[in-house]
C-alpha positions as CSV (number, residue, x, y, z in Angstrom):
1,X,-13.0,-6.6,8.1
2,X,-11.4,-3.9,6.2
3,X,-7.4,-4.3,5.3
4,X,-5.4,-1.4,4.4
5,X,-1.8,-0.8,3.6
6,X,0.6,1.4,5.6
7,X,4.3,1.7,5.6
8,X,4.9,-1.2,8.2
9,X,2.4,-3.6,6.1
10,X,-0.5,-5.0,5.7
11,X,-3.5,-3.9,8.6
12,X,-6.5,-5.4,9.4
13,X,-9.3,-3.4,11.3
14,X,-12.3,-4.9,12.1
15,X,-15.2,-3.7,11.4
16,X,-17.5,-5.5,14.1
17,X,-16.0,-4.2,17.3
18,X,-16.7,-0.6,18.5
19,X,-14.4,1.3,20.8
20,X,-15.3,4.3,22.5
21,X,-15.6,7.2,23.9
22,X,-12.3,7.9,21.5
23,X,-10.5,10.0,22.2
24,X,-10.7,8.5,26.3
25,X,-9.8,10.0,29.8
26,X,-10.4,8.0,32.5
27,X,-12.3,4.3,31.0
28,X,-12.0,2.5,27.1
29,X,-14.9,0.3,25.9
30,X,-14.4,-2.5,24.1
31,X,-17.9,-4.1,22.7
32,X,-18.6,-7.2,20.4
33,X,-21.2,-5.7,18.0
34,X,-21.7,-9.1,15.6
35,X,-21.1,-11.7,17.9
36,X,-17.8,-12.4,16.4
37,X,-16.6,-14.9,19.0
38,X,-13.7,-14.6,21.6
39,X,-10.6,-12.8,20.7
40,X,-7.5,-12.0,22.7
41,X,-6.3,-8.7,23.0
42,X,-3.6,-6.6,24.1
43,X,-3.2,-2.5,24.1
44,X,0.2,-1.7,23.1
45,X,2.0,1.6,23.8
46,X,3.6,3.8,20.5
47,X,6.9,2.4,21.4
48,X,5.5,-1.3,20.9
49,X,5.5,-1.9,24.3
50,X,2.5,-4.1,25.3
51,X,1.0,-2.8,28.8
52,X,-2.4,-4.3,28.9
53,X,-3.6,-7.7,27.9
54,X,-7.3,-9.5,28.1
55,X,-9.8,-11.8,26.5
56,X,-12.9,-10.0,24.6
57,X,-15.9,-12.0,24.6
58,X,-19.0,-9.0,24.4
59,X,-17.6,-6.3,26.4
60,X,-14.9,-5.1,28.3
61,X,-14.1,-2.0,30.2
62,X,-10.6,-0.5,31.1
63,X,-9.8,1.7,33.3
64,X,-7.0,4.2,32.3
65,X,-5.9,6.0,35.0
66,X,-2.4,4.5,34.7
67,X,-1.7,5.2,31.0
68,X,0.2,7.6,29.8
69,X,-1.4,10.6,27.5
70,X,-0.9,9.3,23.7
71,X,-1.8,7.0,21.0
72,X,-2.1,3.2,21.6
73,X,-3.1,0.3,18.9
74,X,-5.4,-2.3,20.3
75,X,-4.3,-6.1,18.7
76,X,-6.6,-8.5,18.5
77,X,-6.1,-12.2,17.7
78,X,-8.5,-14.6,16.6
79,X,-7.2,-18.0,15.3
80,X,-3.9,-17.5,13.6
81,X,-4.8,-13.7,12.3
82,X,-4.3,-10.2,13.9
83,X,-6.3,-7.2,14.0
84,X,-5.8,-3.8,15.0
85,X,-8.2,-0.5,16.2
86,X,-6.5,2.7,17.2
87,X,-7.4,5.0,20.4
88,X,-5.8,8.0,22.1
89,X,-5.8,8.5,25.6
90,X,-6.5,12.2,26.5
């Protein structure tokens, strides 16, 4: 896990989960490199707005025919901390 500082706080990326291809068009893959466990996640929109939400265990696929063009942070949550990886949909 790597933690950097930005104007909103404290981030946490991890460094264990892949997403790709990134930039995206039409699908987003989500993979569990290390075995890390299950986390929760949710894709939220750059006006905070959460529009997707699921449960990462190895991988997950999502299809993004119905998002917008634009950037989008993915949270995850594992026990009481959060994590973040960022992705632009083409």
């Amino acid at each position: 896990i790597i933690s950097f500082t930005t104007g909103i706080g404290n981030i946490n990326v991890f460094k264990g989960i892949s997403i790709y291809p990134n930039p995206a068009k039409d699908h987003l893959i989500i993979e569990n490199n290390e075995s890390l466990g299950q986390f929760d996640f949710e894709i939220v929109n750059s006006s905070g707005k959460i529009i997707y939400n699921s449960i990462l265990l190895n991988k997950s696929v999502i299809d993004l025919n119905l998002f917008s063009s634009g950037i989008y942070l993915i949270r995850f949550r594992k026990d009481n901390s959060y994590y973040f990886l960022k992705f632009i949909k083409e």
